[in-house]
N, C-alpha and C positions, 0 to 999 in steps of 0.2 A: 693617792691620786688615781683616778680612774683610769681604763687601758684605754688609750688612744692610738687608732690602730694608724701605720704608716700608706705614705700616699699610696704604692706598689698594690699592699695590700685593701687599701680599700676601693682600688682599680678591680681588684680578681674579684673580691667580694661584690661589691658594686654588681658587676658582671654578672656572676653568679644570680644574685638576687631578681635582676631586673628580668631574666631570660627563666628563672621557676616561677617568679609571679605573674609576668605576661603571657605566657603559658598555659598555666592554669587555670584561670577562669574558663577558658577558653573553651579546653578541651577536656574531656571526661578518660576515666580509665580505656572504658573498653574493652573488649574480649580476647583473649589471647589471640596473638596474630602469625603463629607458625601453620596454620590450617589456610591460607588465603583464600577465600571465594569471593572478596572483594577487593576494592583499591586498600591499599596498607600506604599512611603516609611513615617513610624510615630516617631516621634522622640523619638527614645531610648537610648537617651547617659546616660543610665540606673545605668554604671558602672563608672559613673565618680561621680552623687549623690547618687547611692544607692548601687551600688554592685561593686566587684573587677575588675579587668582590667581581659579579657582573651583574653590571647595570644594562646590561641587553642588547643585541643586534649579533653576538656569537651565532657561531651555526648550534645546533643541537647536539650533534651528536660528531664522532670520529668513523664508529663500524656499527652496523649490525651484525650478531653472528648467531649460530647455531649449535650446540657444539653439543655433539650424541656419544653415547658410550659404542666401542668399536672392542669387540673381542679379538684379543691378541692369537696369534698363531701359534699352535701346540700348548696351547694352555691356557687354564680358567678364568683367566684377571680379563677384566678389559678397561683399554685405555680411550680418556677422553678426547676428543677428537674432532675439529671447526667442521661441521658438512655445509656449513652456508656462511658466504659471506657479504654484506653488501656497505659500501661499494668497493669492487674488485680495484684498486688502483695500479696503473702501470706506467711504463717510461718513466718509472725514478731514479735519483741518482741513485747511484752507491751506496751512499750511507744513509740516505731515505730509506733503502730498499731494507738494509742491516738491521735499522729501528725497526720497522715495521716485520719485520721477523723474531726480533727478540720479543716483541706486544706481543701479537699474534701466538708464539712458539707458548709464554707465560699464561694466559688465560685460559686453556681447557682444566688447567692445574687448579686453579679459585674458582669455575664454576663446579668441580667434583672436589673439592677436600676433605671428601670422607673418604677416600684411595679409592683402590680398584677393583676390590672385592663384592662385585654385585650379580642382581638373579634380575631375570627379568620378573615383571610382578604384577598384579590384578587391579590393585590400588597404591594408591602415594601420595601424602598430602602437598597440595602445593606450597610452596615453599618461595617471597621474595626478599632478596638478601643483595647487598654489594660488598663489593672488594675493591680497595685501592691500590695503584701500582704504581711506586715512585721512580722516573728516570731518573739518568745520570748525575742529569743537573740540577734537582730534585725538584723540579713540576711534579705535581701527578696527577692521575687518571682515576676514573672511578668507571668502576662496570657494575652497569645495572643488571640484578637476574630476577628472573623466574625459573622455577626449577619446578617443574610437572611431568606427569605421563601422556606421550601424544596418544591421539584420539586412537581409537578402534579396539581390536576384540582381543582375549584372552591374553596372555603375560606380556609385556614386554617393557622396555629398560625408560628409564627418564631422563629427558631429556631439558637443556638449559636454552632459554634465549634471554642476550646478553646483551645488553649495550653498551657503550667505552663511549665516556666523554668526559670533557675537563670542568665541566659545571657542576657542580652539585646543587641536586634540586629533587630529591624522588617522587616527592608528589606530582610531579609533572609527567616524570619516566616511568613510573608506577600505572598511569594510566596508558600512557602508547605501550607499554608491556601489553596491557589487558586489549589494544587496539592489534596489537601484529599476534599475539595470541588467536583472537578470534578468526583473523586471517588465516592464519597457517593451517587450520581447520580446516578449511575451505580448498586452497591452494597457495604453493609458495609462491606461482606468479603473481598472487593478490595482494603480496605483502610490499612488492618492488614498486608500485606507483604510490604506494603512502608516503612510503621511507623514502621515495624520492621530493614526494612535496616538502615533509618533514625539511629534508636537509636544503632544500633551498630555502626554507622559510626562516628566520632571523627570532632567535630564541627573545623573547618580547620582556621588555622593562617592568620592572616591580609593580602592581597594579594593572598593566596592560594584557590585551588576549589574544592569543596567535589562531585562528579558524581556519583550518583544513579543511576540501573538500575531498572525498572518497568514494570512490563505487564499490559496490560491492555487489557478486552475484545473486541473483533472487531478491535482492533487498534494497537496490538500488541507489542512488547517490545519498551520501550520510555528509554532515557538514562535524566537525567534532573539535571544540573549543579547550584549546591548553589555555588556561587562566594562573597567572605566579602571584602571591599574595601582596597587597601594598604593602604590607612590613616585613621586605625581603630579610630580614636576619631569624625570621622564624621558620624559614620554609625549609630550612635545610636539619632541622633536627624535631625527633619527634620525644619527648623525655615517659611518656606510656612504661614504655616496656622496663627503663631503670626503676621509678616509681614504686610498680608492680612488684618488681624481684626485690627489692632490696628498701632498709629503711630510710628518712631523711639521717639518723646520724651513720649509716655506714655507707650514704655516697656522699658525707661530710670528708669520711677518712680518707676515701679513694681521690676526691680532689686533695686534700692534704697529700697524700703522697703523688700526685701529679704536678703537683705545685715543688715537691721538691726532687723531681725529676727520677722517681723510683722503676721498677720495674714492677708489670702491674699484666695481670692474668684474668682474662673471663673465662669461665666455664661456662659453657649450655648445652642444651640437647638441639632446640634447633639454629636454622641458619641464620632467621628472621631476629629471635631473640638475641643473638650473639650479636650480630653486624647493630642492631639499632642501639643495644646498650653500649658497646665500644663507640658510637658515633656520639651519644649522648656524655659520654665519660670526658671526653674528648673538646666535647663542645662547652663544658664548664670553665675552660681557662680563660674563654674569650673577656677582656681581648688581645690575652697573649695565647701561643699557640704551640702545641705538640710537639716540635722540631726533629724527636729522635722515632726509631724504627717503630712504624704504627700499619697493624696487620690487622684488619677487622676477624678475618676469618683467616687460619693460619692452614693452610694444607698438610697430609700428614708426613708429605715425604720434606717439610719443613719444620718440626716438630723439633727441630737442634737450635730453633731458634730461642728459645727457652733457656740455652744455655747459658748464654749474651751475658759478658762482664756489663756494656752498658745499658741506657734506659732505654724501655720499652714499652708497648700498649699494645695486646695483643689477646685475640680470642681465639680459644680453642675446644671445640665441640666435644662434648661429657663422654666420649665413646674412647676419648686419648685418656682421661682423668690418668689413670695409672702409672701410663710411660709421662705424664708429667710432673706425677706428684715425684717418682723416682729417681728425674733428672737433678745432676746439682748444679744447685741455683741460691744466689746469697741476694737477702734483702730484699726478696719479693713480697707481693701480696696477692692471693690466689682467692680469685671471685667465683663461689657456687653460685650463679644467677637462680640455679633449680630450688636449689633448699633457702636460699637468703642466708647466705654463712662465708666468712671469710675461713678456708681451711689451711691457707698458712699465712705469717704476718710478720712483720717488724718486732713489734711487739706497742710501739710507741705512736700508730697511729690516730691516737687518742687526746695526745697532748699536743700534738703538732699545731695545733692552732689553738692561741688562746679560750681559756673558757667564757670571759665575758665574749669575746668574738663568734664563739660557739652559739652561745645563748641567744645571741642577737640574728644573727642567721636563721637558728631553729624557730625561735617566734616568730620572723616575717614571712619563712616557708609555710607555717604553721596556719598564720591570718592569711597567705594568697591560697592554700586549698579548700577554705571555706566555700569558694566559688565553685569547689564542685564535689556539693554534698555525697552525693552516692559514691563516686570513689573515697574521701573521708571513712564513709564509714565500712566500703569496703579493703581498706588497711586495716584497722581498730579489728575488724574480725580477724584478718591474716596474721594479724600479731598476734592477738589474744592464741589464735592455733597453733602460733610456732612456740608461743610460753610452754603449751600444754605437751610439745616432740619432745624429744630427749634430742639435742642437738649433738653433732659430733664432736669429741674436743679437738681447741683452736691448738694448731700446730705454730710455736713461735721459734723463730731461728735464731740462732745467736753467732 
């Protein structure tokens, strides 16, 4: 009798299916996106694993911040640190005040999680990446970054501006990064009449466009249109960058093992690659969703989080690889996003999902990238190059 798969499962599959084929036609590989000198859309379908659906009139945003590297006192490290905040809030209770310091106190930690060991420097590529932060009661947050060198002359340190809000959406936030960016250029006072229309203005329903007007010095009033796509359940994930790193059958396995709630590891070099394929990883269960500890970008003075008897989703930048592979850890799976290689594994995630189920997946992935021939045939080359590497061997745990 043929495999008839169960209702559960042809929900995740279903899912699965519908969000890599409507996807793809759509949009093309692309250039690698850790260098930004333009809008980067990152996958935020935030509110399908972490947060609510919004259908529109929320405000945009919770803070804007700033947050620079500040050299520590009698010695070399320097630690991150908000120098701008907007809007300053005051007269809260007690325990408004306590939240809003525990936010606040957490964020300069996600926007440097490569530690404190830094030079100032000549060049930097830009860098746009998010981090989530789960309160108590497990809502969460999402900060949006850009991570550059501000303007002017010879070495100095990089700096993050950040946004914190409970929406997920980066193509929306990607662009006001690139709007309070150009500003800050100019002057921090020019940034506080945006960010103030911004926040009074009513974050606008699926299809619809929210127009901002702005002055700006020398250049004079600019009008600048946030537009959120009518098929809001795409606008929050971009699937590029998993695509790119890795094949259809080994982000088969990685849903396999998120399906059965495993512990699960990104390596990359940068922030951009890390954060969007943790977001895409993540956004394959819809439309069931993530539940346990999920860290786009893992800080390094958090790196014990690796250790976790339970499940997890978790990136960690290729600069730790070592103190990770080192750490013990039972029934993981450890994602080289750089090389496309799982370097350590179950051993079994292969068979985790049936093979006729397998087959059925790989051919309709296979018929929706037709629609975008150049990437197509830019895989077929990346594979064909990774046959001819000597790959490292897969470390399995037992």
């Amino acid at each position: 009798m043929p495999y008839r798969p169960k209702k559960m499962e042809r929900q995740v599959v279903g899912g699965i299916l519908r969000r890599f084929r409507n996807w793809l036609p759509r949009h093309g590989a692309g250039p690698p996106q850790d260098n930004l000198g333009e809008v980067v859309k990152e996958p935020e379908r935030a509110q399908e694993h972490c947060l609510p659906n919004f259908a529109g009139g929320q405000h945009f945003f919770e803070y804007l911040l700033v947050v620079s590297l500040k050299k520590k006192p009698s010695v070399d490290d320097y630690e991150p640190t908000i120098t701008y905040q907007f809007p300053k809030r005051e007269n809260l209770l007690r325990g408004q005040q306590e939240e809003e310091e525990r936010l606040l106190g957490a964020i300069p930690l996600f926007c440097f999680p490569d530690g404190n060991e830094w030079a100032p420097l000549t060049e930097y590529p830009r860098e746009t990446f998010s981090f989530v932060l789960t309160n108590v009661d497990g809502s969460r947050k999402i900060g949006y970054c850009r991570r550059l060198l501000p303007a002017g002359r010879g070495p100095r340190l990089p700096r993050v501006y950040c946004i914190i809000s409970c929406i997920g959406c980066f193509g929306l936030f990607s662009k006001i990064l690139d709007e309070v960016e150009k500003r800050h250029q100019i002057s921090m006072a020019v940034i506080y009449p945006f960010m103030q229309g911004l926040r009074e203005a009513a974050f606008p329903a699926p299809g619809k466009t929210v127009t901002l007007k702005s002055f700006i010095p020398d250049s004079g009033t600019e009008f600048i249109s946030l537009t959120r796509p009518l098929d809001s359940h795409l606008e929050h994930v971009d699937f590029s960058s998993l695509l790119r790193c890795l094949s259809f059958e080994q982000i088969l396995q990685i849903f396999a093992s998120a399906v059965l709630e495993r512990r699960i590891i990104f390596l990359a070099e940068g922030l951009s690659t890390l954060s969007q394929c943790i977001h895409a990883a993540a956004a394959l269960l819809y439309p069931f969703s993530w539940a346990h500890t999920y860290i786009p970008v893992v800080p390094e003075s958090l790196l014990a989080t690796v250790c976790c008897p339970t499940p997890f989703m978790v990136g960690v930048q290729m600069r730790f690889r070592q103190e990770v592979m080192e750490s013990p850890m039972e029934e993981v799976l450890l994602v080289n996003l750089c090389e496309g290689t799982f370097l350590m594994s179950v051993g079994d995630e292969k068979d985790i999902l049936p093979p006729k189920l397998q087959e059925d997946i790989l051919e309709s992935l296979g018929q929706g990238i037709k629609g975008s021939q150049s990437y197509f045939q830019q895989k077929i080359l990346e594979y064909e190059e990774r046959k001819k590497q000597k790959k490292p061997k897969e470390k399995t745990l037992k």
